[in-house]
C-alpha positions in Angstrom: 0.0 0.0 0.0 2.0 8.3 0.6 1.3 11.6 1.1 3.7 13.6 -1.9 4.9 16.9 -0.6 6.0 18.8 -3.5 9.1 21.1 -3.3 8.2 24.3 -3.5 11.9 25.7 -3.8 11.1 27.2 -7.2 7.8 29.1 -6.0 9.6 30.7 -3.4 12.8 31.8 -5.3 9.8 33.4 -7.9 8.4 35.2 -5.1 11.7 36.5 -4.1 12.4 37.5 -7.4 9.2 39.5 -7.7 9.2 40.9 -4.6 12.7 42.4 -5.2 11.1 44.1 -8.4 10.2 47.1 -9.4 11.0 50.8 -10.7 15.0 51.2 -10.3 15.2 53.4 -6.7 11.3 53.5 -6.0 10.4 50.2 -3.8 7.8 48.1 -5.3 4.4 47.1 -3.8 4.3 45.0 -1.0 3.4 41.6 -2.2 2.1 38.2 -0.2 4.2 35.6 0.1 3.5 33.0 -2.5 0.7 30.3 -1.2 2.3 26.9 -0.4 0.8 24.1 -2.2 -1.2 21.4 -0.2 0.3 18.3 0.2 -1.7 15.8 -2.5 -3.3 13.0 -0.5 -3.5 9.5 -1.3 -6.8 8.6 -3.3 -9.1 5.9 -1.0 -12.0 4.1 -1.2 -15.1 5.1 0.4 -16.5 2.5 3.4 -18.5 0.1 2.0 -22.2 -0.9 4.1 -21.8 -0.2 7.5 -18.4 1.6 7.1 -16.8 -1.7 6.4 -13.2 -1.4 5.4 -13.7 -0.9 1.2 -12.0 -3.9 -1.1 -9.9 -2.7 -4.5 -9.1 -5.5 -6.9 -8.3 -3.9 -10.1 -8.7 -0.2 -11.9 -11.0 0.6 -14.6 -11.1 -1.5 -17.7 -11.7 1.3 -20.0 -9.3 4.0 -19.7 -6.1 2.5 -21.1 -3.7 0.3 -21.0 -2.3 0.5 -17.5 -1.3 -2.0 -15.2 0.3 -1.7 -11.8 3.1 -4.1 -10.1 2.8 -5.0 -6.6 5.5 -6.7 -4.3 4.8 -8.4 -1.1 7.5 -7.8 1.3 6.3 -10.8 3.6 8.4 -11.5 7.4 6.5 -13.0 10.1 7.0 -12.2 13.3 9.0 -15.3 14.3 11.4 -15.4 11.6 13.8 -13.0 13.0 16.3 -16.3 13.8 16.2 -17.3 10.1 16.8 -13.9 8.7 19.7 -14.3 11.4 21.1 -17.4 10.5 21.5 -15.7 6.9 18.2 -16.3 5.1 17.1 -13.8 2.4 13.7 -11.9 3.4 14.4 -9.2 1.2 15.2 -8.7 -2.7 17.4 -6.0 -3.1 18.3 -7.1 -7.3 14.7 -7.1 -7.6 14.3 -3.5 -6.7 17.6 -2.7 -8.6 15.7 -4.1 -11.6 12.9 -2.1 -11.0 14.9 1.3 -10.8 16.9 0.3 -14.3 14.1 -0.6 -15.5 12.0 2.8 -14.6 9.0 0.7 -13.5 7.1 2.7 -10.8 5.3 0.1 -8.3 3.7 -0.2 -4.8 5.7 -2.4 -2.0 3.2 -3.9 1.0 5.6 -4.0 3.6 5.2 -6.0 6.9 6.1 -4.1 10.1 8.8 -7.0 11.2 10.2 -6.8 7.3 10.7 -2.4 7.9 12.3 -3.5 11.2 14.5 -6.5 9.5 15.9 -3.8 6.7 15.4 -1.0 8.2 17.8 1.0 5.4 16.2 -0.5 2.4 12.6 0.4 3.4 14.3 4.0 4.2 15.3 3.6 0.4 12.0 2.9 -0.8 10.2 5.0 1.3 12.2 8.5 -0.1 12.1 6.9 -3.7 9.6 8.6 -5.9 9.4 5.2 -8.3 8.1 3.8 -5.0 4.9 4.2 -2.6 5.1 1.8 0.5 1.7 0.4 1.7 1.2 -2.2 5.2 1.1 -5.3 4.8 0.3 -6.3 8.3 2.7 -6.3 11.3 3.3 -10.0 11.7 2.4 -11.3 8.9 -0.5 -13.8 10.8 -3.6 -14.2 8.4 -6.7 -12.2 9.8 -8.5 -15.5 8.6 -8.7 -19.1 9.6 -6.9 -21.7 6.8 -5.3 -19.0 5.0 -2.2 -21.3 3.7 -1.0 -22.1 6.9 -0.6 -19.1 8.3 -0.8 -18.4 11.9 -3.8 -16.7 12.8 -4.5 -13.5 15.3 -7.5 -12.9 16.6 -10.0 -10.2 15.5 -9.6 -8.3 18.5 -5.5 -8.0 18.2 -6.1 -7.0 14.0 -6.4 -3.4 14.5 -3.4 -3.2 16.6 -1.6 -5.3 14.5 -2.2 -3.2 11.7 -1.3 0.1 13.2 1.9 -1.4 14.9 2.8 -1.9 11.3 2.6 1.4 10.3 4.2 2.4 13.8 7.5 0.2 12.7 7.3 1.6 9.0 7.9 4.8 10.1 10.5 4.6 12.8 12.4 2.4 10.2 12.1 5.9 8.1 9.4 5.8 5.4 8.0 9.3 6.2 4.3 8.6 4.5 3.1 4.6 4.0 -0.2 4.9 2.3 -3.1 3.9 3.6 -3.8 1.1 1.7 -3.6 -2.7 3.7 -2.6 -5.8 2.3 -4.0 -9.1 4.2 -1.8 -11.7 5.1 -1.6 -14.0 1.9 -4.5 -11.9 0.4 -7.6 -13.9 3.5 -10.2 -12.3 4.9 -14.1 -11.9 5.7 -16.7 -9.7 6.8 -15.4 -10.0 10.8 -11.6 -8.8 9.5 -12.9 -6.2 6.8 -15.7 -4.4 10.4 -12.2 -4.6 12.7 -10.1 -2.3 10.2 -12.9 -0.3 9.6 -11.8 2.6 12.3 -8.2 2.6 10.8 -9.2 4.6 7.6 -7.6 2.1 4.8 -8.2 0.8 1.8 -8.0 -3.1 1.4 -6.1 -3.8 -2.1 -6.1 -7.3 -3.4 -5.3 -8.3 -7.0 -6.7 -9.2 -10.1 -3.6 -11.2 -11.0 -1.6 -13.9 -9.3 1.9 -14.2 -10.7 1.9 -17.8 -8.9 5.7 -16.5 -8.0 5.8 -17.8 -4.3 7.9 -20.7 -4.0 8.2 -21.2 -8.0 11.3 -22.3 -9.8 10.1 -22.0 -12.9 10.6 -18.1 -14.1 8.9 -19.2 -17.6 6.0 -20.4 -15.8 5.4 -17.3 -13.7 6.0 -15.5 -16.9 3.1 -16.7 -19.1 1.1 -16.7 -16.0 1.1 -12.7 -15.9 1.0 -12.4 -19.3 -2.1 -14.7 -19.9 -3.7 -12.7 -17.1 -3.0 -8.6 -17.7 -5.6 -6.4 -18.8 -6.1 -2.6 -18.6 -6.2 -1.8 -14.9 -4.8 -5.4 -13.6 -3.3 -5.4 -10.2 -0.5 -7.9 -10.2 1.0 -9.7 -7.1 4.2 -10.8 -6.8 6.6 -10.7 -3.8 10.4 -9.5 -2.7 11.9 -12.1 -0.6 14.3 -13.7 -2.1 13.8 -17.1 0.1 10.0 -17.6 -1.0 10.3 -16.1 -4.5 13.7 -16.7 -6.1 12.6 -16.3 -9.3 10.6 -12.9 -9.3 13.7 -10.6 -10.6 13.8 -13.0 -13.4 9.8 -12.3 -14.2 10.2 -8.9 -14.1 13.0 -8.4 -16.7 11.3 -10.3 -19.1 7.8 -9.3 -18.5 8.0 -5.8 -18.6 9.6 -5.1 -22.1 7.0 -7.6 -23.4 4.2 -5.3 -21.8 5.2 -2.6 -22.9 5.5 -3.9 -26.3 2.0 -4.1 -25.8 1.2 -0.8 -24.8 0.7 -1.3 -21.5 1.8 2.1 -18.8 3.4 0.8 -15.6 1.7 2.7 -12.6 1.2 2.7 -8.6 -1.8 1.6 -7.3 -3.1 5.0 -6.0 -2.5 5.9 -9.5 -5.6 3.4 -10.1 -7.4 3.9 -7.3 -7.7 7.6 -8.0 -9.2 6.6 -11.4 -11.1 4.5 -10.0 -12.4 7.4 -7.6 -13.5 9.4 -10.9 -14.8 6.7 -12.9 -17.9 5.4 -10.8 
């Protein structure tokens, strides 16, 4: 799942440079200071019935050929002794690829991943290309039989989500947006009425890339590629451990969809259309 304060450097150095105008000798009229733009905020969905916590799955289908990439940046809570003991959690080629290859996308980020790699979720966070969402602090499905997930209860799922968000910003992303990613994609009507005081928007997918666990970057491949159309939200992860083949994916299918005429965007990107297109 950021709110984009634009510099406003220029503005003020025009200001200055009018203010300091005027007939040679003879000071010119006093002028206000130039009005600072608001910060943009981040297009969401309104509550569904009963203020439920609103579901995005995809953009509109008639308003181009966009498509946005999304990256689950999955920890648990318990795997701190694994990521110790030198296993991969994070992707760090992966999001090289993505910056060479100038594809903007949308990172859900779990609060023990931002607290794992503190410095590359610092990285992402100040990166235009990049808009960091929450992804849940532990990682523990907000559903029963989601995968084999651990489960949390409904009453800790509010908490759990705003610790997230808590630990995304002390590990230095300034502005996650609020948009919420559940734990392997699970939930219900129970999950959707506990997040419903937290203000986010619940964004699923319209495409799975079927890149957890794979070994076959061909496979994951056509699997995209079968399934993109205008306004498809793709998922796809950045830990290296559970998806070793995903920085493979990406540098053959972007070229290919753009080939096709496809525009990589962010997610708020097609939320906001969304927004205007009801």
């Amino acid at each position: 799942m950021i709110s984009v304060a634009r510099s406003v450097t220029a503005a003020c150095a025009l200001g200055a440079a009018l203010a300091a105008c005027g007939t040679a000798g003879t000071p010119g009229p006093a002028r206000p200071a130039p009005a600072k733009p608001a910060a943009s905020r981040p297009p969401v969905l309104a509550p569904g019935p009963g203020g439920l916590t609103p579901v995005f799955e995809h953009g509109p289908r008639t308003l181009g050929k966009t498509v946005a990439l999304t990256f689950d940046a999955d920890m648990t809570a318990d795997q701190g002794p694994r990521a110790a003991s030198g296993e991969h959690f994070d992707n760090p080629d992966l999001i090289g690829t993505l910056r060479a290859l100038k594809v903007p996308a949308t990172i859900f980020m779990t609060g023990r991943w931002a607290e794992q790699y503190p410095a590359q979720a610092r990285s992402l966070g100040h990166d235009p290309q990049f808009e960091v969402a929450n992804h849940s602090y532990s990682h523990y499905a907000f559903t029963d039989d989601c995968y084999g997930l651990p489960t949390i209860g409904a009453d800790r799922m509010k908490s759990d989500v705003e610790r997230a968000y808590a630990a995304i910003r002390k590990a230095g992303v300034p502005h996650p947006l609020p948009y919420f990613r559940f734990p392997g994609g699970c939930y219900d009507r129970q999950a959707l009425r506990a997040l419903s005081g937290v203000g986010v928007t619940a964004v699923q997918w319209d495409v799975v890339s079927g890149d957890a666990f794979a070994t076959d970057a061909d496979a994951v491949v056509r699997d995209v590629l079968d399934g993109v159309k205008p306004g498809s939200v793709v998922v796809m992860h950045c830990t290296r451990s559970a998806a070793p083949t995903t920085e493979r994916v990406v540098r053959t299918v972007v070229p290919q969809l753009r080939k096709q005429g496809y525009r990589f965007v962010k997610v708020s990107e097609l939320i906001g259309e969304t927004n205007g297109h009801r």
